[in-house]
KEGUMAR-762411 format. One record per residue: x negated, y negated, z of N, C-alpha, C, O in turn; residue in one letter. Coordinates in pm, whole numbers. Last residue first. Layout:
N
     n.x     n.y     n.z    ca.x    ca.y    ca.z     c.x     c.y     c.z     o.x     o.y     o.z  type
       X       Y       Z       X       Y       Z       X       Y       Z       X       Y       Z     a
...
***
This chain:
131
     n.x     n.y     n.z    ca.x    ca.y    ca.z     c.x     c.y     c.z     o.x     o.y     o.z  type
    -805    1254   -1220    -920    1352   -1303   -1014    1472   -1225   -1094    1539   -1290     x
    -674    1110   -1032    -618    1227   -1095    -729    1324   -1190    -720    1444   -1214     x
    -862     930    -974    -828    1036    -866    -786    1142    -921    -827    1254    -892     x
    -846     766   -1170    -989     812   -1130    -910     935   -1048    -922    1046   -1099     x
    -582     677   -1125    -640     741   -1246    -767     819   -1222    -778     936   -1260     x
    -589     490    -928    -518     638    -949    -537     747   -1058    -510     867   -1064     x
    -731     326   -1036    -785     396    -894    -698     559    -927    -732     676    -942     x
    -579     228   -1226    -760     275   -1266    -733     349   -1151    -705     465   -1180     x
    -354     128   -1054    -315     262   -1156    -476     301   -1153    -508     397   -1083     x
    -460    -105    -946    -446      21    -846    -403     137    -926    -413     248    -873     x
    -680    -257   -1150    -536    -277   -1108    -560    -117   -1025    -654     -39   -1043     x
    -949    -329   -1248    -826    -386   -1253    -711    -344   -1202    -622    -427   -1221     x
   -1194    -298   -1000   -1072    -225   -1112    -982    -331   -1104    -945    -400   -1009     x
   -1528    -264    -869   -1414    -345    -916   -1300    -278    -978   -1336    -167   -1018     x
   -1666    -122    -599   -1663    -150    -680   -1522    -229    -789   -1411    -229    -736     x
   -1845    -202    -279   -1741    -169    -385   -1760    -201    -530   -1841    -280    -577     x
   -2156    -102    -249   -2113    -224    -271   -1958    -125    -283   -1959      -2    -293     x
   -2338     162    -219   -2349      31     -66   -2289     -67    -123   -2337    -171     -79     x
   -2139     501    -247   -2220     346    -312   -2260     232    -206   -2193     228    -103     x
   -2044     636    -125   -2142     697    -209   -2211     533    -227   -2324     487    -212     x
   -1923     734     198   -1938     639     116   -2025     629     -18   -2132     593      32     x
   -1884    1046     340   -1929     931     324   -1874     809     182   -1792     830      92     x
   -1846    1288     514   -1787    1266     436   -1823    1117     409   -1763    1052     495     x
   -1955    1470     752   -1823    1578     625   -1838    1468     538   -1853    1522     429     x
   -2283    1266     785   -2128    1334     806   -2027    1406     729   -2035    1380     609     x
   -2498    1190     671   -2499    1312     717   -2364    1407     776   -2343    1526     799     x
   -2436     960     562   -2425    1063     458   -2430    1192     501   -2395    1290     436     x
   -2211     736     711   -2318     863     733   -2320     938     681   -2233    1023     699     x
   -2112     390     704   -2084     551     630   -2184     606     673   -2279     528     682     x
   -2074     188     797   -2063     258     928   -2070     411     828   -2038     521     874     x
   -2072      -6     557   -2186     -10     642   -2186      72     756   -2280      54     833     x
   -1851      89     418   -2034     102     394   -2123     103     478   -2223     174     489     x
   -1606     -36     619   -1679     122     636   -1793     167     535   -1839     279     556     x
   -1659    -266     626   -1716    -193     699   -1739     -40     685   -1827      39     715     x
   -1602    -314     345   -1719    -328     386   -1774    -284     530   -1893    -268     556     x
   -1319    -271     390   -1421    -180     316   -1563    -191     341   -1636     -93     357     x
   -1244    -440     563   -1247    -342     603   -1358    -202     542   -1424    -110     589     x
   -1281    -690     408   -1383    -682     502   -1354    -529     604   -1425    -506     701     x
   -1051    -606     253   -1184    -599     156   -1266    -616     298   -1344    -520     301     x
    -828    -618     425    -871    -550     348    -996    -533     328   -1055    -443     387     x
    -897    -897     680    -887    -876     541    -898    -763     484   -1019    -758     460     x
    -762    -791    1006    -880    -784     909    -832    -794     750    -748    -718     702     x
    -610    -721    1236    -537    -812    1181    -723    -914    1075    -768   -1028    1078     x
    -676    -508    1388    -743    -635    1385    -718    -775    1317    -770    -885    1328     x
    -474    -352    1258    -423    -390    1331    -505    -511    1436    -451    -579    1523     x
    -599    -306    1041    -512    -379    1018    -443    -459    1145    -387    -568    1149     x
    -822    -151    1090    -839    -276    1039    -708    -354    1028    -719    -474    1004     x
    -655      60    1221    -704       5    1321    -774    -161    1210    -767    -271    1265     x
    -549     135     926    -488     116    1054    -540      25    1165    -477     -75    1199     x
    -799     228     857    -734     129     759    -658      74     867    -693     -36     908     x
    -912     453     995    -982     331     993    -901     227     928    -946     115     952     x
    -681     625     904    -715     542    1047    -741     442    1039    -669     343    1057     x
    -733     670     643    -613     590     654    -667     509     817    -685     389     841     x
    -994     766     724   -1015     665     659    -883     620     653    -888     497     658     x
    -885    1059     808    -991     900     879   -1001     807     855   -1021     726     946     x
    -747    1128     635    -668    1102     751    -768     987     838    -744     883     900     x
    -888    1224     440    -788    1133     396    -755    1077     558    -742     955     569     x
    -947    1496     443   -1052    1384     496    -984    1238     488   -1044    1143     538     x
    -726    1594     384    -787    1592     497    -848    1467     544    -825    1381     629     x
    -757    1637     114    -656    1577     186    -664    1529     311    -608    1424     344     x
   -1001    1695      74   -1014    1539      36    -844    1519     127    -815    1417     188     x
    -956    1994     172   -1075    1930     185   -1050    1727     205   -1071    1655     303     x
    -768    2095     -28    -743    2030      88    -839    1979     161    -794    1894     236     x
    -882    1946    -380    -860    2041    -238    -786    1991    -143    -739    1877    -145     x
   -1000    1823    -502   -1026    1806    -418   -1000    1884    -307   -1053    1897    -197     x
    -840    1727    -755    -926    1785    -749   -1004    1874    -628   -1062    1979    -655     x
    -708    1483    -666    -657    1617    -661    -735    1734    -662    -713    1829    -588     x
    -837    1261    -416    -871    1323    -562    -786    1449    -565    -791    1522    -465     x
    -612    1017    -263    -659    1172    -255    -745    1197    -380    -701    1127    -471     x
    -677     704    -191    -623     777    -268    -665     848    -289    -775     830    -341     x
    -574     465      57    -662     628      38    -607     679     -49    -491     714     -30     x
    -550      89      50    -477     250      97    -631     391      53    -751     378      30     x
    -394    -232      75    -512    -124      91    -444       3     126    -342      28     191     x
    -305    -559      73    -306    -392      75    -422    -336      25    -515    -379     -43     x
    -260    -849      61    -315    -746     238    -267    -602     186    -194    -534     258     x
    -280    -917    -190    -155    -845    -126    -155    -813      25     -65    -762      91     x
    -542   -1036    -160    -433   -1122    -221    -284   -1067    -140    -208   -1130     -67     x
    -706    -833     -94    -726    -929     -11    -564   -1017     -41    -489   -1051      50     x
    -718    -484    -159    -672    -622    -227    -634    -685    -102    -560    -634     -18     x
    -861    -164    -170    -816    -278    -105    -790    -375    -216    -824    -362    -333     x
    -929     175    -130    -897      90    -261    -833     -53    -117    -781     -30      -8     x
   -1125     460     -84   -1036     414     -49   -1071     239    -146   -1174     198    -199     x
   -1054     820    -308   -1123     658    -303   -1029     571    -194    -906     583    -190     x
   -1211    1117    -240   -1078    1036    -279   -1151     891    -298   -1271     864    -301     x
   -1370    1325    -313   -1309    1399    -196   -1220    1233    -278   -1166    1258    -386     x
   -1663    1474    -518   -1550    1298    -514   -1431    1377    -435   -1392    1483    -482     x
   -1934    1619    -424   -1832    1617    -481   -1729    1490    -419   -1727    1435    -308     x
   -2181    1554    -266   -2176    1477    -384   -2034    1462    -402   -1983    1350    -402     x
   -2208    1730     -35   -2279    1777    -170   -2269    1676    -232   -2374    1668    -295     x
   -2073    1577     109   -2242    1619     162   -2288    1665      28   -2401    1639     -13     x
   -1832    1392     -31   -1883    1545      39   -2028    1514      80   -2072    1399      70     x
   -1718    1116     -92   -1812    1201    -107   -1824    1298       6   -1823    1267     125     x
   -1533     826    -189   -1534     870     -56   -1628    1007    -151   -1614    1004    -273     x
   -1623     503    -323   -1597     631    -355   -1618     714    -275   -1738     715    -249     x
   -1390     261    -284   -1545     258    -314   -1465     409    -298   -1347     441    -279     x
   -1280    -137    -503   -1234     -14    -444   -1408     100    -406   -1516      68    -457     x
   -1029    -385    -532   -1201    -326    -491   -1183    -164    -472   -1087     -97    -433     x
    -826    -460    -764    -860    -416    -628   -1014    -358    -632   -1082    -304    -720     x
    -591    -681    -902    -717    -606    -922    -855    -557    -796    -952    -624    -761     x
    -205    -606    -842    -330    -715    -883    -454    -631    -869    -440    -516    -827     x
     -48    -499    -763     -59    -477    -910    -131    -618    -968    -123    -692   -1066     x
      -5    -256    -493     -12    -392    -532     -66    -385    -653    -133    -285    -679     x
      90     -85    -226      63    -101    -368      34    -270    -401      54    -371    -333     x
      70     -94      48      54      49      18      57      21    -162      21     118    -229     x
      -6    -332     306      74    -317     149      44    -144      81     -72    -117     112     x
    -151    -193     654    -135    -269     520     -33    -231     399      17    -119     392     x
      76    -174     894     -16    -140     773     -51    -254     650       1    -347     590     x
      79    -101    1246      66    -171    1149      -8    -111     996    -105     -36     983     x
     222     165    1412     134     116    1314     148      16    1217     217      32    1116     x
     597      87    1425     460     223    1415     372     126    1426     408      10    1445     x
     921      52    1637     768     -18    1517     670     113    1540     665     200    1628     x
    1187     224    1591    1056     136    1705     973     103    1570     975     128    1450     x
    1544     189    1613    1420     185    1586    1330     130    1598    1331       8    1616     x
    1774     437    1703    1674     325    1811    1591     353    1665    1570     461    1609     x
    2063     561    1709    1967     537    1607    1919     413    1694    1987     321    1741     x
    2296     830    1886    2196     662    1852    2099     667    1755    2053     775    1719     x
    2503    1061    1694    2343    1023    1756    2279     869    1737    2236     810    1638     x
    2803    1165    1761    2705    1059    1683    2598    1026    1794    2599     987    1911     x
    2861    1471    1846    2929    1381    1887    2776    1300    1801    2670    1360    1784     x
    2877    1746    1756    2951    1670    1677    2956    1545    1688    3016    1476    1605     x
    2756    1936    1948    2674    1927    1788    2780    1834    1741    2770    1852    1620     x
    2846    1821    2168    2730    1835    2147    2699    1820    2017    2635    1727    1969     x
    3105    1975    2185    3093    1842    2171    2998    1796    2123    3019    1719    2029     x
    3113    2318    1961    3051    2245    2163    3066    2072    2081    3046    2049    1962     x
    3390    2466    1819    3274    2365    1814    3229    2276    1983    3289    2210    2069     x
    3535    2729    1825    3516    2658    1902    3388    2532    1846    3275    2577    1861     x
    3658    2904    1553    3541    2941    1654    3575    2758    1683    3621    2679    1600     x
    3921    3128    1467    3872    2953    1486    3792    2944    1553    3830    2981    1665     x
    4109    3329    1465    3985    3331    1392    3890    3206    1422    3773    3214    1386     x
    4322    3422    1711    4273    3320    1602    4133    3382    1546    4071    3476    1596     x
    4555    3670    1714    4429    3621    1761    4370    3528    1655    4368    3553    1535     x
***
């Protein structure tokens, strides 16, 4: 009597590979000097920053570690909003400015400042986050 178990066709036979488009995005790095503004709790506490550059068309959300799952979270609206600016086919930086001007301090999660602010380069941003 054999020992030889049977393999079904199924698990052996090669799987198509289709690939679709997602979401447009913006550049996810860039190493030129980016705007950037400071995402906030209701209490104050620094939940992440979202960060743009007009030059690269990038822009992104950078978590505070600090933060919890709280800032991970809250991370997910503001990628949106990045998304849907992109897919307005919107400068970065006129994305940020919208979301100052659509922030509600009364909401989970706002905008702290009414300008961006400046950094040289997308490491500062990351840096800020990591503290």
């Amino acid at each position: 009597m054999s020992r030889e178990r049977s393999v079904p066709p199924r698990t052996t036979e090669p799987l198509p590979f289709n690939k679709v488009d997602g979401p447009q995005r913006y550049a996810r790095a860039t190493d030129k000097p980016v705007q950037y503004v400071t995402v906030v709790d209701p209490q104050g506490a620094v939940l992440g920053y979202v960060w743009a550059n007009d030059e690269d068309d990038a822009a992104g959300w950078q978590v505070r570690r600090a933060g919890g799952d709280e800032a991970f979270n809250m991370g997910a609206l503001y990628v949106a909003k990045l998304r849907d600016g992109k897919a307005r086919d919107a400068a970065p930086t006129a994305v940020l400015a919208e979301l100052i001007r659509e922030s509600d301090p009364a909401g989970p999660s706002h905008i702290a400042s009414g300008s961006p602010e400046q950094a040289p380069g997308l490491q500062y941003v990351k840096d800020l986050a990591g503290k």
